[in-house]
C-alpha positions as CSV (number, residue, x, y, z in Angstrom):
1,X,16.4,-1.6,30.4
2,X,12.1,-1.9,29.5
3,X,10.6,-3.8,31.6
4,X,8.6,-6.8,29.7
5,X,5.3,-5.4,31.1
6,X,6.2,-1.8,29.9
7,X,6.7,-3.0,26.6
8,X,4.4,-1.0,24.0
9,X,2.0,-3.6,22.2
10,X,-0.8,-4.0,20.2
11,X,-3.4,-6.2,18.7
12,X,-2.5,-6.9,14.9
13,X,-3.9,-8.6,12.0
14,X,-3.7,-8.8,8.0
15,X,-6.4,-8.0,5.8
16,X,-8.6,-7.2,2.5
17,X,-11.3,-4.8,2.6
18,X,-14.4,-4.7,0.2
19,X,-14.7,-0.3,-1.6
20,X,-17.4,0.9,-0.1
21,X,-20.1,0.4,-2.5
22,X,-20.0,-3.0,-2.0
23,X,-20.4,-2.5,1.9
24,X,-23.3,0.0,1.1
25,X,-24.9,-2.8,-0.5
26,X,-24.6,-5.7,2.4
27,X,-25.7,-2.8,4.5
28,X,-28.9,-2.1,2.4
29,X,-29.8,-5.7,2.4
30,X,-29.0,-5.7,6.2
31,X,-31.2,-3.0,7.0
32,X,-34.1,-4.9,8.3
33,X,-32.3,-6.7,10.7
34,X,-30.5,-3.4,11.8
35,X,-34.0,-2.4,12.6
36,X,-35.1,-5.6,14.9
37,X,-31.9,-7.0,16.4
38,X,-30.7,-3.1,17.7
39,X,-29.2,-5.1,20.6
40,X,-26.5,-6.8,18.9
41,X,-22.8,-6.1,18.9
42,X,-23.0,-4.6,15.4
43,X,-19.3,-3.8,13.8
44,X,-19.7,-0.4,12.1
45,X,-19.6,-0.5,8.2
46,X,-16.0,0.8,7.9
47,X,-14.7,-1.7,10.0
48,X,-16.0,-4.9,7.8
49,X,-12.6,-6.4,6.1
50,X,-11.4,-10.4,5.3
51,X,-8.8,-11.0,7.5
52,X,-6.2,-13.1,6.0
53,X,-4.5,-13.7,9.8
54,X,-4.5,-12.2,12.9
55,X,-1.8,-12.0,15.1
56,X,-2.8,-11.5,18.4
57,X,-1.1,-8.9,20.7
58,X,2.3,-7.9,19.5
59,X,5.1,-5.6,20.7
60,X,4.4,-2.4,18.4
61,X,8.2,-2.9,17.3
62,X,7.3,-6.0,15.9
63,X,4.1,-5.3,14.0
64,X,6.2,-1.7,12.3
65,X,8.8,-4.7,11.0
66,X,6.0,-6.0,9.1
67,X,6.0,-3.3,7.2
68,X,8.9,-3.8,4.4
69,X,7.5,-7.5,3.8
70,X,4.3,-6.9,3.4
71,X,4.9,-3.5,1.1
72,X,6.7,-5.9,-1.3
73,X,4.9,-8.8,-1.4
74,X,1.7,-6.7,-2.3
75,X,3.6,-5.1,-5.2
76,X,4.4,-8.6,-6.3
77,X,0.8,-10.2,-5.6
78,X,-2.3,-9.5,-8.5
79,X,-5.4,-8.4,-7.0
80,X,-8.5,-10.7,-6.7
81,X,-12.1,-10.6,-8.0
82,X,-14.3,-11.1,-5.2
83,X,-18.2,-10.7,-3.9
84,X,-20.3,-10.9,-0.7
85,X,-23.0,-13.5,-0.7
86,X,-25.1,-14.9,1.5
87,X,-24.8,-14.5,5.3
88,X,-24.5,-17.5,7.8
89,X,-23.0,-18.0,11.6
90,X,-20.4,-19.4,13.7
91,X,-22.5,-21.2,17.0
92,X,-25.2,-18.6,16.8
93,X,-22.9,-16.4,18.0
94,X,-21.3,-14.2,14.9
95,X,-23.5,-13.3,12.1
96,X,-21.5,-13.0,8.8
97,X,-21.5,-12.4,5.0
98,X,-19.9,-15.0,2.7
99,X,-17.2,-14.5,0.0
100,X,-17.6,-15.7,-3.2
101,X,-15.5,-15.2,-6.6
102,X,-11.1,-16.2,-6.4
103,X,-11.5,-18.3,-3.6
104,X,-8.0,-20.4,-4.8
105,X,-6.4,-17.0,-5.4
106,X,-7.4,-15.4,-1.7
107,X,-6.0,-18.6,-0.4
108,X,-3.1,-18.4,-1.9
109,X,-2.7,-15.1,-0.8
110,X,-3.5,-15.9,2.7
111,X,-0.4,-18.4,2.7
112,X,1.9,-16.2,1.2
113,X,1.2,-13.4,3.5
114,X,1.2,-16.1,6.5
115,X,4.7,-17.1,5.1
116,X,6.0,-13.5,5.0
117,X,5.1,-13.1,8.9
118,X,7.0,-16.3,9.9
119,X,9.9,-15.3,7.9
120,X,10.2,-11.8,10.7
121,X,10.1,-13.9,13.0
122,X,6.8,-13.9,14.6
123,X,4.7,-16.2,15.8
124,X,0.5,-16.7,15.4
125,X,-1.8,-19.2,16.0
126,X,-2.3,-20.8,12.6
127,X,-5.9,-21.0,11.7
128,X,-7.6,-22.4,8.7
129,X,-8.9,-19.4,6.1
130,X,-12.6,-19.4,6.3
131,X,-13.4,-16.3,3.9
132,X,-15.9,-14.3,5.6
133,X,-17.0,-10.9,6.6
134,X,-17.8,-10.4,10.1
135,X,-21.2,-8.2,10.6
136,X,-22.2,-8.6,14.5
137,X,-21.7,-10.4,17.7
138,X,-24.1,-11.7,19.9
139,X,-25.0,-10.1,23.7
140,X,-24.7,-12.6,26.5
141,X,-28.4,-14.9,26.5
142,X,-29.1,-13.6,23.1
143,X,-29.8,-16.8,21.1
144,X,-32.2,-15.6,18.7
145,X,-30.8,-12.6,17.0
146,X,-27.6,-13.8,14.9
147,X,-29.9,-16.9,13.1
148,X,-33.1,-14.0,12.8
149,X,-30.4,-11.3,11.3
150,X,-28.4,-14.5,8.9
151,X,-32.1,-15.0,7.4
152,X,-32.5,-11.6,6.1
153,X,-28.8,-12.0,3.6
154,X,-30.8,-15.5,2.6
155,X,-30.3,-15.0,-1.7
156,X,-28.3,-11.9,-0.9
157,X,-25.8,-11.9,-3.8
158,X,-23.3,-8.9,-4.0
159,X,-22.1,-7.7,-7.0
160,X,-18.2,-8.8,-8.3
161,X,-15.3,-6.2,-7.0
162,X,-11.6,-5.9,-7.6
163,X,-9.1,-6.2,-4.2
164,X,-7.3,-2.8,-3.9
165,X,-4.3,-2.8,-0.8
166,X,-3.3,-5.2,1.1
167,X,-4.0,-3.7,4.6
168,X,-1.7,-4.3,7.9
169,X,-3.8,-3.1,10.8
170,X,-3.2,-2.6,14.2
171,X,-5.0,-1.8,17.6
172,X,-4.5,1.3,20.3
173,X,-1.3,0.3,22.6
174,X,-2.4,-1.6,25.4
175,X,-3.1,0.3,28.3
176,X,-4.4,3.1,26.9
177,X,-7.8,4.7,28.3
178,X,-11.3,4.2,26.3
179,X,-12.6,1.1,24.0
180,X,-9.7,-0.5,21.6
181,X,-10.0,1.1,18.5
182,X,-8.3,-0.1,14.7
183,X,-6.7,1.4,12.3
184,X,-4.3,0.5,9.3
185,X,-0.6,0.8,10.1
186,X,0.0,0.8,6.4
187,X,-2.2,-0.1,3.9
188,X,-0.2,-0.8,-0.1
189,X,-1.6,-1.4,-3.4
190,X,-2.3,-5.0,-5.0
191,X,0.0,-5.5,-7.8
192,X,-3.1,-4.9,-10.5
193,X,-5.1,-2.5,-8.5
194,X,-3.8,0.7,-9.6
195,X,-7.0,2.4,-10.8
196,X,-7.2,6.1,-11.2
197,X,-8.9,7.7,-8.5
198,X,-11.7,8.8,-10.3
199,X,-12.8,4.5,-10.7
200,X,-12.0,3.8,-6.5
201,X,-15.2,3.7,-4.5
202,X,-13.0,4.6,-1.4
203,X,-10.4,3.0,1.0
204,X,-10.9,1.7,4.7
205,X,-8.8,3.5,7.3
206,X,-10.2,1.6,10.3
207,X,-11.2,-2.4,11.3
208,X,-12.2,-4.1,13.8
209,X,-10.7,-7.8,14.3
């Protein structure tokens, strides 16, 4: 018999991504504060995605049960029309973009996927959605950089973009040697966002709750 503490698990959470244009974009307008806040925790480009919940640390066994659910309630769900705007922060703390565009539709989606994972079962801390993108994190006595870096994305209006999958990503076991890294455990296309390959502006294979 496993032992509870030998137990595989995982940190897990449910998300959107923006195609990478749209990144490329925030990250253009983000450039000056790239260039004088270097000290911040800044999340790398292909890491930036709208979580819809996080789970917390899971058994591994129970985030691969997910997987069923999830795959058939993004074949049943439309995708979204959606845009990055603005930038703000949470306590000076974490610098973010703003969503603008479906806002009732994401929601919506965010409950339905929140109802899937209490139907397997499993249990999260339910949170409020507050649409965002998550850019950077502050270093211990920084109080200066996240409000300096939320100034440059003041007027910063991305252009409109079309949800693609639905993505179910997942941590490095626990335990395991060298930083935790993330990368989607499955990833399945949004009901209406079947374009041919040449119209996709790319997919996101890692994030970083």
């Amino acid at each position: 018999m496993t032992e509870p503490s030998q137990i595989a698990t995982q940190h897990a959470f449910i998300a959107l991504a923006p195609p990478d244009d749209a990144k490329n974009e925030l990250a253009h307008a983000l450039s000056p504060a790239y260039a004088t806040c270097p000290g911040l925790r800044w999340n790398r480009i292909e890491d930036w995605h709208i979580t819809l919940v996080f789970l917390g640390e899971l058994p591994v066994r129970a985030v691969q049960r997910l997987r069923a659910p999830l795959a058939d309630l993004a074949a049943a769900r439309p995708s979204l029309e959606l845009a990055l705007i603005g930038g703000g922060h949470f306590d000076e703390r974490v610098l973010w973009s703003g969503i603008r565009g479906d806002l009732d539709g994401l929601h919506e989606l965010a409950e339905a996927v929140r109802a899937r994972v209490r139907e397997c079962g499993i249990d999260f801390t339910e949170r409020p959605l507050r649409p965002h993108l998550t850019l950077a994190r502050a270093r211990r006595n920084d109080n200066t950089s996240i409000t300096a870096s939320a100034a440059c994305l003041d007027g910063f209006t991305g252009r409109p973009w079309q949800t693609e999958r639905l993505h179910l990503v997942g941590s490095t076991e626990r335990g395991r040697p060298g930083p935790r890294r993330y990368q989607d455990v499955d990833a399945w296309p949004l009901a209406a966002g079947h374009w041919p390959e040449a119209s996709r502006s790319g997919t996101v294979t890692d994030s970083s709750a």
